[in-house]
py3Dmol code that shows the C-alpha trace and the ligand (Angstrom):
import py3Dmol

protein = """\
ATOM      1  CA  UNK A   1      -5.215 -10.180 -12.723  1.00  0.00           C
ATOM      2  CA  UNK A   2      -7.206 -11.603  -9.926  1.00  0.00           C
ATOM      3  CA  UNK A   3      -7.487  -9.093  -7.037  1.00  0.00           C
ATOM      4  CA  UNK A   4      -9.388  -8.869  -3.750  1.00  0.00           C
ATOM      5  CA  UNK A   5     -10.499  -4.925  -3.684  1.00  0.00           C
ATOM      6  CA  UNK A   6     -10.808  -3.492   0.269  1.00  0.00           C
ATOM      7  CA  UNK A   7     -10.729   0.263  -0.278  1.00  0.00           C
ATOM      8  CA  UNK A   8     -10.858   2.068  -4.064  1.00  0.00           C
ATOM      9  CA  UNK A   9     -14.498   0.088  -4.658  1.00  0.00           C
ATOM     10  CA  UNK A  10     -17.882   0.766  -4.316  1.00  0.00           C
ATOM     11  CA  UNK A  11     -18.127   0.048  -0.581  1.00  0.00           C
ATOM     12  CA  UNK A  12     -15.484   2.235   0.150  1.00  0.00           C
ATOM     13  CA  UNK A  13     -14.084   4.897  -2.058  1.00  0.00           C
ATOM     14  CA  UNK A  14     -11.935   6.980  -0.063  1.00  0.00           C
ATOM     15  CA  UNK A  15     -10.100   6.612   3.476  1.00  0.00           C
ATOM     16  CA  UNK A  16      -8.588  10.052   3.152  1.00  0.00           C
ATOM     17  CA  UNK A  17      -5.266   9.887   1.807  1.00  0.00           C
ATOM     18  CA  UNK A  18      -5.801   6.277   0.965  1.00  0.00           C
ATOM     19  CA  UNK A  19      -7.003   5.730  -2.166  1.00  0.00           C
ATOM     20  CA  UNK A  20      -7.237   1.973  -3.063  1.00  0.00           C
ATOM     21  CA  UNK A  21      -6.091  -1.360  -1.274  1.00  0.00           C
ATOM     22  CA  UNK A  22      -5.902  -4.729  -3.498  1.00  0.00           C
ATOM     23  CA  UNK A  23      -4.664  -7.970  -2.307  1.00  0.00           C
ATOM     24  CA  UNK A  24      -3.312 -10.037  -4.985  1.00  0.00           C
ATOM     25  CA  UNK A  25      -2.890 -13.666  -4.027  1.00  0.00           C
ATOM     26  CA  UNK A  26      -2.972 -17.012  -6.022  1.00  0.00           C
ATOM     27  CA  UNK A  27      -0.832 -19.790  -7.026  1.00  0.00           C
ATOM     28  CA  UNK A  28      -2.396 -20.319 -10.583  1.00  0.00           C
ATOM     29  CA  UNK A  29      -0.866 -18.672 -12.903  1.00  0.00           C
ATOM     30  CA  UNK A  30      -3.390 -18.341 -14.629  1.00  0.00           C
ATOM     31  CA  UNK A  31      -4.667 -16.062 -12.214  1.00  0.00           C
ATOM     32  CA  UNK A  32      -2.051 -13.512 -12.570  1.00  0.00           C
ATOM     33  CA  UNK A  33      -0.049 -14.475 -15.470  1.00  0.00           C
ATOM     34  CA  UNK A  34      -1.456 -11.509 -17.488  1.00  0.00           C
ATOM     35  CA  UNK A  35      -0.064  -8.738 -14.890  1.00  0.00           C
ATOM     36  CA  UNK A  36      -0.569  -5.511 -15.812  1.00  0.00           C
ATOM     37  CA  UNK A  37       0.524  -4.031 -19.343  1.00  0.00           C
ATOM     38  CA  UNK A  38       1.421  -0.573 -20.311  1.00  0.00           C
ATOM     39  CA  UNK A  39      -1.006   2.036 -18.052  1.00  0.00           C
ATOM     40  CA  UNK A  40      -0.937   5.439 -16.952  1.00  0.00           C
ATOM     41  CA  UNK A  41      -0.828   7.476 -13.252  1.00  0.00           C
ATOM     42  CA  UNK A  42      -0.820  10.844 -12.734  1.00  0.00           C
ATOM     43  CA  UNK A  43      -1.655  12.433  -9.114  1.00  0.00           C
ATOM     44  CA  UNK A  44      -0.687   9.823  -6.930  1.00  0.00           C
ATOM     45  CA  UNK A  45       1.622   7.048  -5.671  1.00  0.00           C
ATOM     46  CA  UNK A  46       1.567   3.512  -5.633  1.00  0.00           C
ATOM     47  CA  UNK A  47       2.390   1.202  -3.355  1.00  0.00           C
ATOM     48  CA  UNK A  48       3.483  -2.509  -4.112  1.00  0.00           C
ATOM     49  CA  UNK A  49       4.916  -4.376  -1.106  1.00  0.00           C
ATOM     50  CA  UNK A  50       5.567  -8.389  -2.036  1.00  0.00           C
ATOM     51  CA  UNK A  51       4.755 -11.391   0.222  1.00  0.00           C
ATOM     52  CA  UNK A  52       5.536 -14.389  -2.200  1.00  0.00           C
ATOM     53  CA  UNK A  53       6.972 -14.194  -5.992  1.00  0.00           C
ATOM     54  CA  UNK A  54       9.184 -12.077  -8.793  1.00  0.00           C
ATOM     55  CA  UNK A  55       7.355  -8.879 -10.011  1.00  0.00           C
ATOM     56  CA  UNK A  56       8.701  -6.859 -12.806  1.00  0.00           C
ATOM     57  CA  UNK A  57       8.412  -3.155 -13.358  1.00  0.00           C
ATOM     58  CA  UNK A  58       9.633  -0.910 -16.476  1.00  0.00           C
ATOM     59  CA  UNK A  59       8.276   2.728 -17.139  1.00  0.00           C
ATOM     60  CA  UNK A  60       8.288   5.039 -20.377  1.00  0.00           C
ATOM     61  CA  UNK A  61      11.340   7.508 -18.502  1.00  0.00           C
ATOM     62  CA  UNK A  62      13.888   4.205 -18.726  1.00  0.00           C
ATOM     63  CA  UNK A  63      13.480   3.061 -15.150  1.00  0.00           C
ATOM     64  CA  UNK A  64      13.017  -0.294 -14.758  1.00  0.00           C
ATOM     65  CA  UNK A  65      13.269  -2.724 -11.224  1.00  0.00           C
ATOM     66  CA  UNK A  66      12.378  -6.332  -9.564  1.00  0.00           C
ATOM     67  CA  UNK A  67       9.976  -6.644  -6.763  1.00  0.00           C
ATOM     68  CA  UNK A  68      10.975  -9.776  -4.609  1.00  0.00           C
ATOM     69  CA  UNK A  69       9.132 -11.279  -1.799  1.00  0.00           C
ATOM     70  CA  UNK A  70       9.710  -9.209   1.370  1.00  0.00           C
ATOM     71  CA  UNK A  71      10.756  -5.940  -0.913  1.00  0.00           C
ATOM     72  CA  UNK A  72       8.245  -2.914  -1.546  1.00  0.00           C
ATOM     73  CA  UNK A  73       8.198  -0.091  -3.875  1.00  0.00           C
ATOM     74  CA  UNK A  74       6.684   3.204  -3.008  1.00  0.00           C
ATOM     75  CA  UNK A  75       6.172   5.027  -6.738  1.00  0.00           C
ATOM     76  CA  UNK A  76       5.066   8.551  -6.699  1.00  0.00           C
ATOM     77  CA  UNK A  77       3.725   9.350 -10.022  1.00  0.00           C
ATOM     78  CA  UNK A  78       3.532  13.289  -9.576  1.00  0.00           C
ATOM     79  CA  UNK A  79       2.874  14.404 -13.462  1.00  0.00           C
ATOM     80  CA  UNK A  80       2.744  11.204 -15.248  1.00  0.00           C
ATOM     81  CA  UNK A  81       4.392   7.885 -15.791  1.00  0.00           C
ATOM     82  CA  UNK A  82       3.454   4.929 -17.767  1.00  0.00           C
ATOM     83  CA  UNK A  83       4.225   1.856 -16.635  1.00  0.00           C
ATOM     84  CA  UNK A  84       3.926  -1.776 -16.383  1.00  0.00           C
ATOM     85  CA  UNK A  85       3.948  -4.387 -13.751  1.00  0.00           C
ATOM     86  CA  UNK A  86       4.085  -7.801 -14.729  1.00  0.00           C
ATOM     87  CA  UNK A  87       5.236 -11.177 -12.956  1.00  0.00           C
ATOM     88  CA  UNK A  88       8.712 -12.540 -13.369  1.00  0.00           C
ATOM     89  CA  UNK A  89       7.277 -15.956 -12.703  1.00  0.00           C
ATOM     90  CA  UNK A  90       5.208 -18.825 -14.649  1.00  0.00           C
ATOM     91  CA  UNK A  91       4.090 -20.630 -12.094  1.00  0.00           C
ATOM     92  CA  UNK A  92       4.197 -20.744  -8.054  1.00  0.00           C
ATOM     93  CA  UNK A  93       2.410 -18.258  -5.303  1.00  0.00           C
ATOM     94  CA  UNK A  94       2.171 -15.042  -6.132  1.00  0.00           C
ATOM     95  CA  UNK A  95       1.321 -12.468  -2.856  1.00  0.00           C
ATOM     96  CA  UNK A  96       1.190  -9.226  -2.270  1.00  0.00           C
ATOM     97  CA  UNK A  97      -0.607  -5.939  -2.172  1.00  0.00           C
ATOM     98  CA  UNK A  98      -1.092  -2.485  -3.704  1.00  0.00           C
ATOM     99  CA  UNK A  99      -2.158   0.549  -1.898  1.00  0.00           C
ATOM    100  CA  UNK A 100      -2.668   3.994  -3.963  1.00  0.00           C
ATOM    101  CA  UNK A 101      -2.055   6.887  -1.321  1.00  0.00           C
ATOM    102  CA  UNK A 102      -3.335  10.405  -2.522  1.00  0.00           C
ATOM    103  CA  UNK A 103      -0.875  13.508  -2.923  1.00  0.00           C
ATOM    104  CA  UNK A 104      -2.161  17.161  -1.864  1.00  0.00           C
ATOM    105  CA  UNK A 105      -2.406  19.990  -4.805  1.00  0.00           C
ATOM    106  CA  UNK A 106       0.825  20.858  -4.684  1.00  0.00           C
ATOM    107  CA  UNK A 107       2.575  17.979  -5.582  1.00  0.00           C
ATOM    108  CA  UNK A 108       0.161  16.176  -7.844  1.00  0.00           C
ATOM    109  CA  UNK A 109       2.598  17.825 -10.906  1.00  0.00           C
ATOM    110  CA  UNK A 110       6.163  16.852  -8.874  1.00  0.00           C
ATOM    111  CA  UNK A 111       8.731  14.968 -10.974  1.00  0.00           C
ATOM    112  CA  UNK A 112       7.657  11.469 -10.660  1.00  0.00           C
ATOM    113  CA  UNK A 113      10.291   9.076  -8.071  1.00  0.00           C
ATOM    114  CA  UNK A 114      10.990   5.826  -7.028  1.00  0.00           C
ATOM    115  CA  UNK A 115      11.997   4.315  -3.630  1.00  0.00           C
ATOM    116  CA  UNK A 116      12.906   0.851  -4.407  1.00  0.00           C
ATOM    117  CA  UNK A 117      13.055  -1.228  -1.049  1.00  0.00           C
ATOM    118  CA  UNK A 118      15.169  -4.656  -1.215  1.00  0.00           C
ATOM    119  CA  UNK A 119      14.090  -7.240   1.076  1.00  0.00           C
ATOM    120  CA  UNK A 120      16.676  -6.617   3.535  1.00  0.00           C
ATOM    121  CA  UNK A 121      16.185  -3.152   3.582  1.00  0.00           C
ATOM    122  CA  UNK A 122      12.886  -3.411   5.570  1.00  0.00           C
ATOM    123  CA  UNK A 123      13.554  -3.147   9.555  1.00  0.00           C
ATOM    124  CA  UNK A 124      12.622  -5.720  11.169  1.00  0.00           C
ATOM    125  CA  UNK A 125      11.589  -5.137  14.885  1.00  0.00           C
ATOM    126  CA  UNK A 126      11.312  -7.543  17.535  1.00  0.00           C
ATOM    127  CA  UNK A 127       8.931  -5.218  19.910  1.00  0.00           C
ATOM    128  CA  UNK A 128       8.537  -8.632  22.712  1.00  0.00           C
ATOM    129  CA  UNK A 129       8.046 -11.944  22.878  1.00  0.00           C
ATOM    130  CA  UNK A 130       5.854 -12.974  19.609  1.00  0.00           C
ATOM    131  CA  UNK A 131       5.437  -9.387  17.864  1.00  0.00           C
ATOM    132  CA  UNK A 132       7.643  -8.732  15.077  1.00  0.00           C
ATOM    133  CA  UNK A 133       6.983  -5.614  12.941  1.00  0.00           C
ATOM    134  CA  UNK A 134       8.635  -4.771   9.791  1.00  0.00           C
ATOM    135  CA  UNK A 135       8.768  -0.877   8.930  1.00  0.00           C
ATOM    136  CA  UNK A 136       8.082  -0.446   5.756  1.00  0.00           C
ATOM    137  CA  UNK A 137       7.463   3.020   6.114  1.00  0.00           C
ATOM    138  CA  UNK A 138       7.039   5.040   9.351  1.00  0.00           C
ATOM    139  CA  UNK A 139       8.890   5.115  13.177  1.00  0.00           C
ATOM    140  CA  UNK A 140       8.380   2.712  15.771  1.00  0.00           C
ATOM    141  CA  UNK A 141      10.917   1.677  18.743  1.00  0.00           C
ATOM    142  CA  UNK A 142      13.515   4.135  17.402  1.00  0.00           C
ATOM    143  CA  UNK A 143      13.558   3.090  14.127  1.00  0.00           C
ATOM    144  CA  UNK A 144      12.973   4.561  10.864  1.00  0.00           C
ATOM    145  CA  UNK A 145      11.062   3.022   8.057  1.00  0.00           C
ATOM    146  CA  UNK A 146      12.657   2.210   4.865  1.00  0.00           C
ATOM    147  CA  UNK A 147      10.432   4.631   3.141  1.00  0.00           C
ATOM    148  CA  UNK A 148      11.306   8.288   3.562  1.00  0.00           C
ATOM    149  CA  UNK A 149       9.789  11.443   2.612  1.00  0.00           C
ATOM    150  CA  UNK A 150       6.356  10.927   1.577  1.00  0.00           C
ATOM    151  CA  UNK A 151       4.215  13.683   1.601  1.00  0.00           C
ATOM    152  CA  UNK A 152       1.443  12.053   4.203  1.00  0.00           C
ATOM    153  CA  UNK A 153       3.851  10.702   6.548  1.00  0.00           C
ATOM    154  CA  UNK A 154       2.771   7.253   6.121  1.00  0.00           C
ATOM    155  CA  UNK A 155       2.985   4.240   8.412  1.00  0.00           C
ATOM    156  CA  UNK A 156       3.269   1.168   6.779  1.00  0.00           C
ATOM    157  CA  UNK A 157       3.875  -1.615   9.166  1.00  0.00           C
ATOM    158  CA  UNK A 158       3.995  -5.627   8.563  1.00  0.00           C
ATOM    159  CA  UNK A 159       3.055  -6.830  11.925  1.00  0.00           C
ATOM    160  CA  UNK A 160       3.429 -10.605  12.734  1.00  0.00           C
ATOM    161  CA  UNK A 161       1.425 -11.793  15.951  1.00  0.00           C
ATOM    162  CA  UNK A 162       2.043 -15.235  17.485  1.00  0.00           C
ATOM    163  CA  UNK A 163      -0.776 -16.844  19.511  1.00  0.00           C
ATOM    164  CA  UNK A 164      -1.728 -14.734  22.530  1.00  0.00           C
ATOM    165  CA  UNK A 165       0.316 -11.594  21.231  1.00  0.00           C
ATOM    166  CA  UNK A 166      -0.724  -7.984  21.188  1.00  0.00           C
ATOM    167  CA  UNK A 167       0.844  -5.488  19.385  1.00  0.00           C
ATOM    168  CA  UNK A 168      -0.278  -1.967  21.687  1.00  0.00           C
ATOM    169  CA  UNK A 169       1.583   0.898  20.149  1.00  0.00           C
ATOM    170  CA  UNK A 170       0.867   5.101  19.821  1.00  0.00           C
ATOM    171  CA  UNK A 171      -0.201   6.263  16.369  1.00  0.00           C
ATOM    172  CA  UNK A 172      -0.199   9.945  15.347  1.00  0.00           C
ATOM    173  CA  UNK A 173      -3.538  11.502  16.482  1.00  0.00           C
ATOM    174  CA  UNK A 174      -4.322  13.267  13.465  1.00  0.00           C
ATOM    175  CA  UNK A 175      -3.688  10.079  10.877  1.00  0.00           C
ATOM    176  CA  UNK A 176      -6.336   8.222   9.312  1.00  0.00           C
ATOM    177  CA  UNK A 177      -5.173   4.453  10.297  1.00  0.00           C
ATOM    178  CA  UNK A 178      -6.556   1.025   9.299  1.00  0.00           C
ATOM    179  CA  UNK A 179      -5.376  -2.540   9.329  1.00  0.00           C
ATOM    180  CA  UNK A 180      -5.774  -5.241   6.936  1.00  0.00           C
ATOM    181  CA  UNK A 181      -5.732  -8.632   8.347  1.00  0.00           C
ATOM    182  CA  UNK A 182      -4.092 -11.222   5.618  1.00  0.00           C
ATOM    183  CA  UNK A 183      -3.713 -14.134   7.733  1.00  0.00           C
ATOM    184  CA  UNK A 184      -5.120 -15.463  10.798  1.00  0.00           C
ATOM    185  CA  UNK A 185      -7.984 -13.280  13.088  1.00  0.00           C
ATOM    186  CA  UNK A 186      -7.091  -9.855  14.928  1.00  0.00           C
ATOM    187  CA  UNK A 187      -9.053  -9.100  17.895  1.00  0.00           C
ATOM    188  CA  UNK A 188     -10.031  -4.926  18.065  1.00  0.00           C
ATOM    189  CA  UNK A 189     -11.230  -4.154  21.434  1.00  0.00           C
ATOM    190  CA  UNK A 190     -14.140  -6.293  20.992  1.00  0.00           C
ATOM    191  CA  UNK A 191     -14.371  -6.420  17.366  1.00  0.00           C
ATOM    192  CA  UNK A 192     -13.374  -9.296  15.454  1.00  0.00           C
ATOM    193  CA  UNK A 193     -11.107  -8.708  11.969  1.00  0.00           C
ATOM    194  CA  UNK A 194     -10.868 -11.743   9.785  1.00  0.00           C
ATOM    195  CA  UNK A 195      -8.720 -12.694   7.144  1.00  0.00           C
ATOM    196  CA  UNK A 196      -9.001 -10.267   3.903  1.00  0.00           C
ATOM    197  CA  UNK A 197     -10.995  -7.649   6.173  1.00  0.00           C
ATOM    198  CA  UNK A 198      -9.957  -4.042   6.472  1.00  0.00           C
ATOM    199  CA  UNK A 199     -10.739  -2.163   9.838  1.00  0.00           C
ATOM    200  CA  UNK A 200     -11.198   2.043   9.890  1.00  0.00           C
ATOM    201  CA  UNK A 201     -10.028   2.400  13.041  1.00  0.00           C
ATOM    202  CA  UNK A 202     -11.735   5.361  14.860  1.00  0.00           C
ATOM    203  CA  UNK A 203     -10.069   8.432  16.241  1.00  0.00           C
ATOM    204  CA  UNK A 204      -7.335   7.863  18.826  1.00  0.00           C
ATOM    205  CA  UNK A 205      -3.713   8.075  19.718  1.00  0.00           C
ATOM    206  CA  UNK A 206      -3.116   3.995  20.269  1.00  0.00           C
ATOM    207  CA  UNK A 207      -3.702   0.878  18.115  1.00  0.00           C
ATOM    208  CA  UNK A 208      -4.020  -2.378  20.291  1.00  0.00           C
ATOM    209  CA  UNK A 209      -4.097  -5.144  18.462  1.00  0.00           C
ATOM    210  CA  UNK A 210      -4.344  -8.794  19.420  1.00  0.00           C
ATOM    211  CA  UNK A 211      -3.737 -12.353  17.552  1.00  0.00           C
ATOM    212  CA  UNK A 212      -6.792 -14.277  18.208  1.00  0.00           C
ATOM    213  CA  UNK A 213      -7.233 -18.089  18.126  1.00  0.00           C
ATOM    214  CA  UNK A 214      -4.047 -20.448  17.777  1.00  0.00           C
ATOM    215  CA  UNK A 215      -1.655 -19.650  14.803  1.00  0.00           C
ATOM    216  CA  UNK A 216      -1.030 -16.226  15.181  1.00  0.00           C
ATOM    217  CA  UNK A 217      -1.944 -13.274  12.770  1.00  0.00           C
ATOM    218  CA  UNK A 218      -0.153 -11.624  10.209  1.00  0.00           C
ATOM    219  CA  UNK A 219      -1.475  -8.079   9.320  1.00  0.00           C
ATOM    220  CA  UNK A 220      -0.740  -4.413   7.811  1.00  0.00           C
ATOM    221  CA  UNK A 221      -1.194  -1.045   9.984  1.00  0.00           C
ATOM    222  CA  UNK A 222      -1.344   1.504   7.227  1.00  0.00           C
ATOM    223  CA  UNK A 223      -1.840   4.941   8.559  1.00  0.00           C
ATOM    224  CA  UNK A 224      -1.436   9.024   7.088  1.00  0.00           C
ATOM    225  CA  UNK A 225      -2.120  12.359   7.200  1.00  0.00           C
ATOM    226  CA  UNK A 226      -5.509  13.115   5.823  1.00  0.00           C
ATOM    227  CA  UNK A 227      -5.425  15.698   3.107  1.00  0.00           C
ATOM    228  CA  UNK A 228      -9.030  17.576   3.377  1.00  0.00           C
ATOM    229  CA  UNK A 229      -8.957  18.338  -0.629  1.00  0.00           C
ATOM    230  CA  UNK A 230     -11.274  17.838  -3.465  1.00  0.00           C
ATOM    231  CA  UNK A 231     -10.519  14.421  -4.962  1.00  0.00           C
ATOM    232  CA  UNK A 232     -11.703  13.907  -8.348  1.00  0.00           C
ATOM    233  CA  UNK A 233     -10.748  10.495  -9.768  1.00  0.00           C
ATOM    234  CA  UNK A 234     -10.745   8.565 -13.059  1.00  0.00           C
ATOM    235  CA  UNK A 235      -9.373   5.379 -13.231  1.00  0.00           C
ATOM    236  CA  UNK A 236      -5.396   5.862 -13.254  1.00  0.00           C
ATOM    237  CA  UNK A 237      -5.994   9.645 -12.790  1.00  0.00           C
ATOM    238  CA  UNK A 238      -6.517  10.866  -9.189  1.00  0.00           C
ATOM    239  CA  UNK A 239      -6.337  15.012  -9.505  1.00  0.00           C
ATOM    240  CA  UNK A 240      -8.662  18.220  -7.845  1.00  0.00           C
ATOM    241  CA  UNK A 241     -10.869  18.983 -10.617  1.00  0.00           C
ATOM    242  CA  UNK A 242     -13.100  17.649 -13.559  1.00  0.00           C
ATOM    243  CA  UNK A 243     -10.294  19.919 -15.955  1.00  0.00           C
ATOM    244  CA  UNK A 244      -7.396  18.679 -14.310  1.00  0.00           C
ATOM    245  CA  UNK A 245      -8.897  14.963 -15.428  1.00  0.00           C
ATOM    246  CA  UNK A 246      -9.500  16.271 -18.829  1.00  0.00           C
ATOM    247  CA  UNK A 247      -6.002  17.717 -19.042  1.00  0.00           C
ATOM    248  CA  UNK A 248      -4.625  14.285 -17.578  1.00  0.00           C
ATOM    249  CA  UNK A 249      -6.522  12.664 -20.620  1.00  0.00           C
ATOM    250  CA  UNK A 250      -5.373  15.067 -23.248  1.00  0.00           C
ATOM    251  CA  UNK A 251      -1.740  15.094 -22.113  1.00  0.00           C
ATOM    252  CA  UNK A 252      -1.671  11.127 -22.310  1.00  0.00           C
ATOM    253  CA  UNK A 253      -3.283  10.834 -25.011  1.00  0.00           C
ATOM    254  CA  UNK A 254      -0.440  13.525 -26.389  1.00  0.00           C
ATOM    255  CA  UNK A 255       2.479  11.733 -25.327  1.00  0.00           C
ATOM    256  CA  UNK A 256       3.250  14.222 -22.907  1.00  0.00           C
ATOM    257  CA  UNK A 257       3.059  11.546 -19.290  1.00  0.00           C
TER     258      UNK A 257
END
"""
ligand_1 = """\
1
FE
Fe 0.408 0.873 -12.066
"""
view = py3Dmol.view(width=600, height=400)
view.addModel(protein, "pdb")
view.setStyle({"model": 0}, {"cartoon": {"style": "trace"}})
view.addModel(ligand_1, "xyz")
view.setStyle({"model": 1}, {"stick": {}})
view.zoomTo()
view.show()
């Protein structure tokens, strides 16, 4: 599958809790047609939230779901799961992203759970004029995000900018926060974000974000509690130690996920 890596890469291996950011987006099939097969997680969660097209999802405990555009899916995978993810679709766009968001020690070996988000589910939030939001996970305006319960108290906003718009809202202090601009440009204070850039935004208690140019901007405010631990990382494995990785490998490799 054809992806567009922000965080999780060489560049940029760690935004504490964040883990990994991929934009997947392509209207060749061929580009995506081959999904992603049977793989492991342990440690972590993923996070799948849809723009455009049908994405399937089946694990090894018997749960299975449908992503549609506009739904999400926030997976934690505690002590194991393998799964796959692979698109219900031959042919048309397909659009959407995956973020991996870190767990601290002691819930790295939880019972792995699912919070499977239909497309009307998400709040929508008409905040003025021009700036619409939808809360995938976190509060804003009185409203709760469809996501609940998630160890890092994650914001996970959708935030639609017509021309001229700013979005100019408090974020918890102590969060790690970035957006990733997916359409359109995002003006920063005076830093410009562009379309498929991420921006670490620095310490600070308010995000003020403005559409630049004349179409608008479409973008994601993705913010949480930083976790301060070791982080030692193979591939689908994301645990403390060098011997918690080793005992990921060996219980996989066991049958035991
Ligand atoms: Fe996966």
């Amino acid at each position: 599958m054809r992806l567009k890596r922000s965080l999780g890469g060489p560049e940029l291996q760690l935004f504490d809790p964040f883990l990994l950011l991929d934009e997947f987006r392509s209207d060749d099939a061929g580009d995506y047609i081959a999904g992603f097969p049977d793989h492991p997680h342990r440690g972590f969660e993923t996070v799948t939230y849809m723009l455009a097209g049908r994405m399937g999802h089946k694990d090894n405990q018997g749960n299975s779901g449908l992503l549609k555009p506009g739904g999400a899916q926030w997976m934690t995978a505690g002590r194991g799961i393998v799964h796959s993810e692979m698109p219900e679709q031959e042919d048309g766009l397909m659009w959407g992203f995956q973020l991996w968001v870190n767990l601290p020690a002691a819930e790295k070996m939880r019972a792995p759970r699912y919070q499977d988000i239909e497309p009307e589910d998400i709040p929508e939030i008409d905040l003025a004029d021009g700036v619409r939001v939808r809360l995938v996970a976190g509060d804003l305006a009185g409203q709760t995000g469809a996501v609940r319960d998630i160890a890092v108290n994650p914001i996970y906003w959708d935030v639609h900018l017509e021309a001229g718009r700013t979005l100019d809202e408090a974020l918890p202090t102590a969060h790690n926060a970035f957006i990733y601009v997916y359409d359109g440009t995002v003006t920063l204070a005076e830093t410009r974000v562009q379309t498929g850039e991420m921006a670490l935004l620095s310490d600070g208690d308010r995000l003020a974000a403005s559409a630049a140019g004349e179409s608008g901007a479409r973008f994601l405010v993705i913010a949480g509690q930083p976790i301060r631990e070791q982080v030692a990382r193979y591939g689908p494995f994301v645990m403390n130690t060098r011997e918690e990785i080793m005992q990921a490998f060996q219980d996989y490799q066991a049958g035991r996920f």
